[in-house]
SEGU-193122 format. One record per residue: residue in three letters; z, y, x of N, C-alpha, C, O in turn. Coordinates in steps of 0.02 Angstrom, whole numbers, plus 50000, padded with zeros to 5 digits. Atoms other than C-alpha are relative to their C-alpha. Layout:
N
ALAZYXZYXZYXZYX...
END
This chain:
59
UNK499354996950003499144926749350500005006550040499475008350066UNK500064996249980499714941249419500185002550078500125008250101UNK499945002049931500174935849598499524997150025499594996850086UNK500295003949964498604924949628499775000550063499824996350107UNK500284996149965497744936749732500455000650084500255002050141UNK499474995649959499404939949829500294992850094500744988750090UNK499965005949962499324927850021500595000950026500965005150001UNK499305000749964500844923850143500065008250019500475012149995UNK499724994049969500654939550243500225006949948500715010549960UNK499764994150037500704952950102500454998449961500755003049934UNK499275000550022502104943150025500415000550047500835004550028UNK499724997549942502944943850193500255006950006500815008950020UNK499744993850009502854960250177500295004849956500645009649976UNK499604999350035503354964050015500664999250012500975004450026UNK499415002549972504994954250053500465004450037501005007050020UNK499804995049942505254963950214500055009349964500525012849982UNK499624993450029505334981650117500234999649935500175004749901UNK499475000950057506324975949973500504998350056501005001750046UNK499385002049979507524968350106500235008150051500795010250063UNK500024992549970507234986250201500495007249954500865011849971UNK499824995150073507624995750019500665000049961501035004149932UNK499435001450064508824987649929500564997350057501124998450037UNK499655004049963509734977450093500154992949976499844989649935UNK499925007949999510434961050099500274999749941499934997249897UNK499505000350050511904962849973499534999849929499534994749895UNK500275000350048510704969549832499454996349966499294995849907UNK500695004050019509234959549829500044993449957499594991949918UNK499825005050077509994944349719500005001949950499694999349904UNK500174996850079510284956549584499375001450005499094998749957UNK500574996050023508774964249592499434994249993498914995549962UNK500405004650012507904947849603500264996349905499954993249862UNK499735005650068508984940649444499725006249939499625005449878UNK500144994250065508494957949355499314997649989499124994549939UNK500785001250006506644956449394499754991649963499244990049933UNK500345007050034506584937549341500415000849912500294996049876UNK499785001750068507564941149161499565006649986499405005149929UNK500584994750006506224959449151499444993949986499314992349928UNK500625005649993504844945649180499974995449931499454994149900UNK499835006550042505724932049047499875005849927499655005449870UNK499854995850089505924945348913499315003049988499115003649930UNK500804995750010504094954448939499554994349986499054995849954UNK500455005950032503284935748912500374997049931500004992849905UNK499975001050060504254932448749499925004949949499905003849889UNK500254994650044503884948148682499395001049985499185004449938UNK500835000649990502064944648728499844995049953499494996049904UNK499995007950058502114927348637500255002349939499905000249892UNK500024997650075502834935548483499595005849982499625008049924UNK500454994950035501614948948473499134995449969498744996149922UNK500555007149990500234933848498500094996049920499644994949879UNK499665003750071501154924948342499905004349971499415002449939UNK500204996750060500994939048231499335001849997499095002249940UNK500604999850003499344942548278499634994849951499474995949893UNK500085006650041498774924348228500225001349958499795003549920UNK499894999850079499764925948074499685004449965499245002049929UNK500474993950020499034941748018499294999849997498935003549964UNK500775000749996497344935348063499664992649965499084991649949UNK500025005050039497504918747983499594999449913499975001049867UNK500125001250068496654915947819500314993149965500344987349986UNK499675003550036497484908047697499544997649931499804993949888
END
């Protein structure tokens, strides 16, 4: 995935300058944006995947 790589401390720190950037107030939205960005860029991925396969399918 694309976090595997990613241990406590450099998520720590991520955290700490998003809560630096955005403050306290904003960071729920920007967390609810980033997880429906995330939801919509993996079903768009899975239907490109599906037409692939279909298209590559012999019939």
């Amino acid at each position: 995935m694309l976090f595997d790589n990613l241990g406590g401390s450099e998520l720590l720190v991520v955290l700490l300058v998003m809560f630096l950037f955005f403050g306290p107030k904003k960071l729920p939205e920007v967390g609810k944006n980033l997880g429906k960005a995330v939801r919509e860029f993996k079903n768009a991925m899975r239907g490109v995947k599906e037409d692939l396969e279909r298209s590559t399918r012999i019939d």
